[in-house]
C-alpha positions, 0 to 999 in steps of 0.5 A: 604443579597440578595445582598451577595447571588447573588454575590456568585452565580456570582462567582460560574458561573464565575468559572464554566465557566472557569473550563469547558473543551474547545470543538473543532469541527474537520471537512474537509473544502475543497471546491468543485472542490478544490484538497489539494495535498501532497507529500506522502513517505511511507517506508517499512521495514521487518525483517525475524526471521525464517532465518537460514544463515548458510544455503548455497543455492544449484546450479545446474550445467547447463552442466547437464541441458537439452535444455528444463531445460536451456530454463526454467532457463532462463525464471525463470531468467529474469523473477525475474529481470524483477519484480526487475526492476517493484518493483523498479519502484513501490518503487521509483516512486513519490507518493502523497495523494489527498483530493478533494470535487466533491460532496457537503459535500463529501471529496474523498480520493486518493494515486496517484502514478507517475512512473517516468519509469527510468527502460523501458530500463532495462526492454526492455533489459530484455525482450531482453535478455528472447528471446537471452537466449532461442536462447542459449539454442539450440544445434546450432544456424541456419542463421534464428535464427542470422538473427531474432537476428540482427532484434530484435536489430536493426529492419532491416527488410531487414534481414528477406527475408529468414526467415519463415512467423512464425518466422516474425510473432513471432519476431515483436509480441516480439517487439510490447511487447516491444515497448508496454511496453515502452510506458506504462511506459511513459504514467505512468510519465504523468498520475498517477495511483491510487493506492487507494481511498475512500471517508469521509464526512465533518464531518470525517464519512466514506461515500464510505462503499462500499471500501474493507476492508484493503483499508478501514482501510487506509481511516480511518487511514487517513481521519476519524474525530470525528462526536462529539465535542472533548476537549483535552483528548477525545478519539475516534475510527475509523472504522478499522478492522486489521485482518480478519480470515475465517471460517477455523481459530479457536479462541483462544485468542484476543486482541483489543485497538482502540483509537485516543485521542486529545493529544493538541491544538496548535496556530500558527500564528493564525492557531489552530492546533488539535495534534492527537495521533493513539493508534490502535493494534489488536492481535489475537492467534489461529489455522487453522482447518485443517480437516475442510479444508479438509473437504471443498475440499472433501477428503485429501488435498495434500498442508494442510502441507503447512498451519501452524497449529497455529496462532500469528498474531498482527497488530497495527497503531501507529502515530501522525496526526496535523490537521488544525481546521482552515483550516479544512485539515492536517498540517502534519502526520506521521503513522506507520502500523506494521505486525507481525507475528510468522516469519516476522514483517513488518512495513509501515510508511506513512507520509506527510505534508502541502507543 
């Protein structure tokens, strides 16, 4: 009889054990001094709904300009085709995700960025072309002004012996501008330029409480890991905080789903692959208190009617990370950050993987 009672209670461990969920622990396994490097892409793409194309753009004729309207012109012209040229650069330029142990048990987080400087021509030009272009705006042009023209093109500075001490002075301050443009630009294709950074500890908590908000929300997104233990099917949070509103916004409705959850385990080649799923969305439906604006101010507010009177704003992070328990660091991630509001739904995706 007890010989019976212990084998039941064997089995009934036995089967205990085998239906208990396999737990993980997900940590950072980088070691000091030591930098994992990924190539990063993030691509971003917006679409207006407000747009009404059968609008048609009014031109104003330039005869009917004054100089001082012509000059202006000119400025607001090459202005916008010198921010095409540094956006460009910017959008273009090689980017890659760095996590580096330089303290015992704390992983620092940085997006570096390499510009590549393809545009410090088309910006050189462009910085040429302001000053040709408020040269032309004048009635007539002197002997001084064509002399400093052929300087700034070829720095000959034999062509400045009738020109006035200003005008020298204001003609090699154009061309330091320029050369100090250019060379910033070089510099930038040797020395990344940090765009972001953080730090978590090995366990996945944030350490760096200190980085503001939206970049804090990246960390997260990037960096964060269960403090505890997970078995398939676990969940967890992150610390983000998607929309942010002052105290001139009036609460109305809100919305708020915060969830990682360990979707899989895989193997391969003897590597154990946690799959990471990002379920986060953030909703919030309000108003701007304009009279308390108002208020703030002291009186009227000449600008309140550019302030929308209501609010529909919904942020989400949805995407798909696989992390190496084995290795302790990313195998490959992928994450969608989407913007919508009630005129434009902007969507940043930011992905990379183990080279």
């Amino acid at each position: 009889m007890n010989k019976a009672i212990l084998t039941i209670l064997l089995c009934s461990l036995s089967f205990l054990e085998g239906s208990a969920k396999k737990v993980y622990d997900l940590k950072w396994n980088i070691k000091e001094q030591e930098e994992v490097l990924y190539d990063l892409t993030i691509q971003t793409s917006s679409l207006k709904s407000d747009v009404d194309s059968t609008k048609s753009v009014s031109r104003e004729d330039s005869s009917s300009m004054s100089p001082e309207q012509k000059a202006l012109k000119a400025l607001q012209s090459i202005g916008g085709d010198v921010a095409k040229y540094l956006s460009s650069d910017i959008e273009n330029a090689k980017q890659g995700i760095s996590f580096s142990s330089t303290s015992p048990d704390i992983i620092d987080v940085k997006i570096l960025m390499y510009n590549e400087a393809k545009n410090a021509k088309e910006l050189q030009k462009s910085l040429l072309d302001m000053f040709y272009g408020l040269m032309s705006t004048k009635d007539s042009v002197s002997a001084e002004d064509e002399a400093l023209i052929k300087y700034i093109k070829t720095r000959d500075e034999s062509l400045l012996k009738d020109v006035s001490e200003e005008h020298k002075s204001e003609a090699k301050a154009l061309i330091q501008q320029i050369d100090e443009s250019q060379k910033i630009m070089e510099e930038m294709k040797q020395n990344p330029t940090i765009r972001f950074r953080g730090s978590v500890y090995e366990n996945g908590a944030i350490h760096s409480f200190w980085t503001k908000q939206n970049q804090k929300n990246l960390l997260a997104a990037f960096a964060q890991l269960p403090t505890d233990k997970v078995a398939v099917g676990d969940s967890w949070s992150l610390d983000v905080n998607l929309i942010i509103c002052n105290e001139n916004v009036i609460w109305k409705k809100s919305f708020r789903k915060n969830s990682v959850t360990l979707e899989n385990i895989i193997v391969e080649n003897g590597e154990t692959i946690a799959v990471l799923n990002y379920d986060i969305v953030e909703s919030f439906q309000g108003e701007n208190d304009l009279d308390n604006i108002n208020r703030q101010i002291g009186g009227f507010n000449p600008f309140s009617g550019m302030y929308s009177k209501d609010i529909n704003i919904e942020v989400s992070m949805i995407g798909k990370g696989y992390f190496s328990i084995t290795k302790g660091r990313w195998k490959k991630y992928s994450i969608d950050i989407t913007n919508k509001n009630a005129n434009t739904t902007t969507v940043q995706t930011y992905s990379f993987q183990e080279k």
